[in-house]
N, C-alpha and C positions, 0 to 999 in steps of 0.2 A: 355595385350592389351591396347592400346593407345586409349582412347576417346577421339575427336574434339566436343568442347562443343560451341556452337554460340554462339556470343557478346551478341544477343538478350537473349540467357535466360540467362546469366548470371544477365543484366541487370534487366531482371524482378524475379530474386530471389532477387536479391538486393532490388526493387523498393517493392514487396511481403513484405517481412520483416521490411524493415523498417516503411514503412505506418503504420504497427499494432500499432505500438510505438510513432509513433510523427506527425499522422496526424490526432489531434485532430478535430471535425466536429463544425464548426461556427455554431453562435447563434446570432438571432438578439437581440436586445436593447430594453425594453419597459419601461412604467411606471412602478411607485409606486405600491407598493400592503398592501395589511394589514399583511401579510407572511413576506412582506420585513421590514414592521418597526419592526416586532418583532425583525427580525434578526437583525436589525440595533440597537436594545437593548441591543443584545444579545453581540455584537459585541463592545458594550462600557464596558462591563466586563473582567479585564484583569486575566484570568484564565490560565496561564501561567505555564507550566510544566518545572521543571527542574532537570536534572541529582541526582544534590543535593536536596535530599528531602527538606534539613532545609530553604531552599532557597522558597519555594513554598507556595503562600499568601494564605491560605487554607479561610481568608474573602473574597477571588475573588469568590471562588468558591460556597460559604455559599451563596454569591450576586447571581450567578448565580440561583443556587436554589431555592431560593425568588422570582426569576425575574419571575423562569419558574412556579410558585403555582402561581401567580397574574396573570399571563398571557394566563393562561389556567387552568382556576375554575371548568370545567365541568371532566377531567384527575385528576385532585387533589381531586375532590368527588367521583365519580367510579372506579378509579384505585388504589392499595396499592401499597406507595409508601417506599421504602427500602434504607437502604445506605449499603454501604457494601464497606469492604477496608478505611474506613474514608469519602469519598469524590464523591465514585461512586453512583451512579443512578440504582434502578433499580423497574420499575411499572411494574406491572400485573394486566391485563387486564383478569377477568377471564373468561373460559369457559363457558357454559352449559352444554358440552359433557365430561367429565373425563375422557374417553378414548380415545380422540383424542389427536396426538401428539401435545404438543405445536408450538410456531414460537417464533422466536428471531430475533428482528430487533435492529439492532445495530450503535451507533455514538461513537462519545468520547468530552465531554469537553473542555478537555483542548486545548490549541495551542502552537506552538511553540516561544520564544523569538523574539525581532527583534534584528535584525544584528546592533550592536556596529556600531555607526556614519551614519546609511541610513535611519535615521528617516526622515531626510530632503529630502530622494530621490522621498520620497510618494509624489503621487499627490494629495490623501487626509491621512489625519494625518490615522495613523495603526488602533486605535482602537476610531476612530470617528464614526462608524456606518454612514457615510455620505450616504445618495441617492441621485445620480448623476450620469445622461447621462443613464439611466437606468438601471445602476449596484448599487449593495450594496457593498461598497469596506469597506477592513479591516480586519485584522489580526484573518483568524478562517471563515470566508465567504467560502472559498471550502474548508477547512479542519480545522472545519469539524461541524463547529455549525451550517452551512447551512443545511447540512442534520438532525442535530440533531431537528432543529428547525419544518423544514418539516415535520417528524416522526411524532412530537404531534401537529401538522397545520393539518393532517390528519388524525391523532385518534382523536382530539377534534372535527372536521367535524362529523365523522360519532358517534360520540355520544352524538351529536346535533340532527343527523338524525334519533334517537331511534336505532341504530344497535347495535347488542347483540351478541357478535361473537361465533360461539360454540366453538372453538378452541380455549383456551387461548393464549392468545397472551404479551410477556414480550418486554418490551423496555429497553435495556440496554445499559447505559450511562455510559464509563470507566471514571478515571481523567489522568491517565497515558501514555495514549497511546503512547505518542510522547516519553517517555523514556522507552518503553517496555512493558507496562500494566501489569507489574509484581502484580503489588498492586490494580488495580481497574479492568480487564475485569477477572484476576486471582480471585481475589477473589467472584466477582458476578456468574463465573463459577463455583464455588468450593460450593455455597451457592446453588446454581439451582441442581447439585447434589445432594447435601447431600438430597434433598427433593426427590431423585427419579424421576427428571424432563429427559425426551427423546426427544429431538425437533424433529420435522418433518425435520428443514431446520434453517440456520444459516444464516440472510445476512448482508453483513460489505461492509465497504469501498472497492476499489481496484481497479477494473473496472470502465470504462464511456465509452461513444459512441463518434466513431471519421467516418471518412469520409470513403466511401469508392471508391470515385475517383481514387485514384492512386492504387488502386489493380483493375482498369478499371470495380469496379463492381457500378453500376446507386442507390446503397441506402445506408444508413447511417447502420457504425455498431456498436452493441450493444457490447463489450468484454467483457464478466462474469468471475472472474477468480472464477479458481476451482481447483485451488493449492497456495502455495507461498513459493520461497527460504527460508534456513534453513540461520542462522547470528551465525558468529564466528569469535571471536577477538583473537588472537594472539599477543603477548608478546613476541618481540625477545632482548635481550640483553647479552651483551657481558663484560665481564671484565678483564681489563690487569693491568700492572705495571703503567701504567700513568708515567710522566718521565717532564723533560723541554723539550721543543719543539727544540732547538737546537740540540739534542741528538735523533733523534726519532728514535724508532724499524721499523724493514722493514716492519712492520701491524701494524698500531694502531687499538685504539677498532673501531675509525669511519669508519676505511677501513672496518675492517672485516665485520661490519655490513653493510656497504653501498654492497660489494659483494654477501650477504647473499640475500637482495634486490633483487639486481640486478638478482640475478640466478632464486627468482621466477618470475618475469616479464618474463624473457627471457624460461624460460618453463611453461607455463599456465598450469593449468587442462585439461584434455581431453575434445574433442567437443564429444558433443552425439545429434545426430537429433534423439528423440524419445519423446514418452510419451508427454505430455502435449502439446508439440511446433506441434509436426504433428500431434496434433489433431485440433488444433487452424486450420494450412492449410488446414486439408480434411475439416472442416466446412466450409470452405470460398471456397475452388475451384468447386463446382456447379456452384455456381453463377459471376466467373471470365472466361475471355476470354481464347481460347482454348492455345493459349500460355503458360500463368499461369497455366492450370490446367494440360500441358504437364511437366512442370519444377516441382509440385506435386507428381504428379503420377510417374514421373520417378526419385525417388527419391533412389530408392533403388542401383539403376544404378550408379547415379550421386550425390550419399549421401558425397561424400568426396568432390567434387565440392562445392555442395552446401552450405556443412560445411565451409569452406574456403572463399567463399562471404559474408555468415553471420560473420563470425569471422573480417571482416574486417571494422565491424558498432559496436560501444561501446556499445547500446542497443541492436542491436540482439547478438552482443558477449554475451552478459548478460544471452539469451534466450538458449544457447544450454551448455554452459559450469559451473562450479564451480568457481567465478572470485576471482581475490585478485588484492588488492588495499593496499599498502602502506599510510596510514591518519597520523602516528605520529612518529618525529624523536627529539631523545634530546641525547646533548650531549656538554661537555664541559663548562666550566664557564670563561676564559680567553682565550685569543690569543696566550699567548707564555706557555700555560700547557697544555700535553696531557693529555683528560679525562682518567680515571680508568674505566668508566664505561658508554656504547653507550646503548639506549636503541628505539626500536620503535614497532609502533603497526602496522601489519597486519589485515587487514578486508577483511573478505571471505563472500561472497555470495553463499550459497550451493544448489546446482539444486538439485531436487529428485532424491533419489539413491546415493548420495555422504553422507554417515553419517558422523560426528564428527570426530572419532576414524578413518578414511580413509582421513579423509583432514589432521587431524595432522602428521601423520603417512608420508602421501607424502608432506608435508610441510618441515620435517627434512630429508627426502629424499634428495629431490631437494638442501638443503643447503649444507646438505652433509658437516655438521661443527662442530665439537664436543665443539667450543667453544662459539658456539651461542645456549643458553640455549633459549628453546621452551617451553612458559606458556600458557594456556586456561585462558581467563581474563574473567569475567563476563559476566552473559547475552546471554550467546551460546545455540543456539536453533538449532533443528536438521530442516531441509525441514519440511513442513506441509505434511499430507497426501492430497490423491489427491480424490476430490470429483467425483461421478460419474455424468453422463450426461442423465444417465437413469433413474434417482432421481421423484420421484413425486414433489420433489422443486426444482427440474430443472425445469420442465413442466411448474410450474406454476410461475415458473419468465418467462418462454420463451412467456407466453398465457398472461402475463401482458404488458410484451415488445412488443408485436405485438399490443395490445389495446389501451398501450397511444402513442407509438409511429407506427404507421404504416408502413409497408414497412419496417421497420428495419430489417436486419440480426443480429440473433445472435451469436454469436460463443465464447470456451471456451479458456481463456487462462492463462498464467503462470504470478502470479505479481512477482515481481523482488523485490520487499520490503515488508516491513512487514506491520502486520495488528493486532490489539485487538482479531481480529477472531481466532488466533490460539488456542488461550487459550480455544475454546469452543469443541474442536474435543474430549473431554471425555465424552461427553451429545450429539452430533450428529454427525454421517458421512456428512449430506448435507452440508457444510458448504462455502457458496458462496460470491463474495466479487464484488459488483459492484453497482455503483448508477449513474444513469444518467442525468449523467450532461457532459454540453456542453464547450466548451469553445474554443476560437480563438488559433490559434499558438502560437501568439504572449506569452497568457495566460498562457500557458501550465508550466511553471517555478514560476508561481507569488502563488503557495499555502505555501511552505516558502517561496518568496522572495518578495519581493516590490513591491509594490499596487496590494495585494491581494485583489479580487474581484468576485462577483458572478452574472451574469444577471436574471434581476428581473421577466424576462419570464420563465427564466428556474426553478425557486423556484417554479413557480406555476407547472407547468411539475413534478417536483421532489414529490410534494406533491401530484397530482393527480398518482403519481406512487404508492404509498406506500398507499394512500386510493385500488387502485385498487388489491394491493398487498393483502392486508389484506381481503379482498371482496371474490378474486379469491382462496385463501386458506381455504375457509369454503368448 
């Protein structure tokens, strides 16, 4: 049977989808705060992660440490505070109740490098901590010492305020995150175990609130993820006779392997509209006009349509398939020598339901080359499980979000990158990824790149979140 699908809902599966991803919800500009100069403190500490452990100033991070005991005397007198992995953070906050689950509120330290030669591109230097025009700019401002800083902005509040939480409550601080948190959320995870610790609820980076104009819906939405992509690198390389370049065989190793390439681009992973992505939609189409909630609901009909619209935007491609990305190619040392030996790296993004052992498996498929050897290079993690929605720490981020933000919607959805948080799904199934924060279009690229920056409105927001967080979990 032949389906006629109208321009119109095509366009509004397109417009649907892609909003969730890249229309971040403006924030205006205000003064200085006493929140912002910490950060702006926080922000002159270059705690710098890098692939190469030996490379990483572990006195940046000692600083950091220091900075946060002086900065907040009343968390360093009532909280135990722990290191764990070398370099991670982790306070507890105790209970009165032992038999309540605990809570895990979660940042990370560390930040990422700047990019070789774009120090000049700042409008203010990376790691000035300046305040100006309203923002706190600087390398680590939204990802991720602005939340880290908030966290204890608002356990130092209310334990100013005589509160006594019956719930214990841990704040955990990785150093690794930006290379995997193999060594800092791993281990404060492995530590919280070994104690018998069961959290209620897990909440990390992932999510913030964006507009929700262009899904025609009149309020701002809150996106909690409650899953996130599994990461696998791939090692393809190939080895021949090498020869003078005058002479060449009818395949060198660069061919073979640039074909090898080429074949997975040209047959992607399977698209799947399921799970996580159409739950994200049925949460959103109540409150979207009857158009949108038509292109929804008839999804079952027009799932290969719809698949095929989103397939054709790099971020919602992201949202329904298992992606691969070609990052690394090396080969050859002169002009006129054929290398012996081509070599490049594959990076896959794995949606839930695509395990390891199924991505490699169809990765030498597709090559269909017995001369391109196929290696698992470090660091390969399967998909995170998928949190429920029905969660008693759903509830209470959804009853927090309605309180400091009013009118917002919330809805659940799929991160596309990773997070510290995965490390914690041995001690909780809640395990949620969203901090709300605001930021302009323009913004939406500047947490690694250039004049990263955070508005000084929104830290106060952020902080009255996580006070009310902690309130609303007793």
């Amino acid at each position: 049977m032949k389906i006629c699908v109208p321009k119109r809902l095509a366009a509004v599966v397109c417009i649907l989808a892609i909003s969730l991803l890249s229309a971040p919800y403006a924030t205006s500009a205000s003064g200085a705060s006493s929140a912002a100069n910490s950060l702006s403190g926080a922000v002159k500490i270059k705690s710098i992660s890098h692939q190469d452990p030996s490379q990483v100033d572990a006195t940046e991070f000692f600083a950091l440490h220091d900075y946060l005991a002086t900065s907040y005397p009343l968390i360093h007198k009532n909280l135990v505070r722990e290191k764990a992995g070398g370099l991670s953070l982790l306070y507890t906050w105790q209970g009165s109740d032992p038999s309540a689950r605990p809570v895990i509120l979660m940042a990370h330290q560390d930040v990422v490098p700047i990019a070789p030669g774009t120090i000049g591109d700042w409008t203010h230097s990376p790691f000035s901590g300046d305040i100006a025009d309203g923002y706190v700019w600087g390398r680590g401002t939204m990802d991720c010492k602005g939340f880290l800083i908030s966290i204890m902005e608002a356990v130092e509040g209310l334990i100013a305020e005589g509160h006594a939480p019956r719930r214990t409550i841990y704040l955990a601080f990785g150093h690794d995150e930006e290379v995997g948190g193999d060594h800092g959320a791993a281990a404060i995870s492995s530590l919280l175990e070994s104690r018998g610790a069961k959290a209620e609820y897990v909440i990390d980076e992932g999510g913030f609130i964006v507009d929700g104009a262009p899904l025609g819906i009149d309020k701002p939405l809150a996106m909690v993820g409650i899953a996130e992509k599994g990461y696998l690198s791939l090692e393809l390389k190939v080895k021949t006779g090498g020869g003078h370049s005058s002479m060449p065989p009818p395949e060198s190793a660069i061919g073979i392997l640039g074909a090898a390439i080429h074949r997975l681009e040209k047959r992607p992973f399977p698209s799947r509209l399921e799970g996580v992505t159409v739950l994200t939609f049925e949460s959103l189409a109540p409150e979207m006009p009857a158009s949108m909630r038509a292109a929804i609901s008839g999804r079952r009909l027009l799932g290969g349509v719809i698949k095929n619209m989103l397939s054709k935007v790099n971020a919602t491609n992201a949202m329904i398939r298992t992606t691969t990305a070609a990052t690394i190619i090396e080969a050859g040392s002169k002009e006129n020598v054929l290398p012996q030996e081509a070599r490049a790296v594959v990076n896959l993004r794995l949606l839930p339901g695509d395990d390891i052992a199924y991505a490699v498996g169809r990765v030498k498929k597709v090559i269909a080359d017995p001369r391109v050897a196929v290696e698992i290079m470090d660091g390969a993690r399967e998909a995170s499980k998928v949190s429920s929605v029905e969660s008693d720490g759903f509830k209470i981020l959804k009853t927090t979000i309605a309180e400091v933000f009013p009118g917002t919607l919330m809805a659940p959805f799929l991160v596309l990158g990773g997070t510290d948080s995965r490390h914690y799904e041995n001690i909780s199934d809640s395990v949620y990824r969203f901090i709300p924060m605001r930021v302009s279009e323009k913004d939406q690229e500047r947490a690694h790149g250039t004049d990263e920056r955070i508005a000084v409105d929104n830290i106060e927001e952020i902080i009255e979140f996580y006070r009310r967080l902690i309130l609303n979990s007793e």
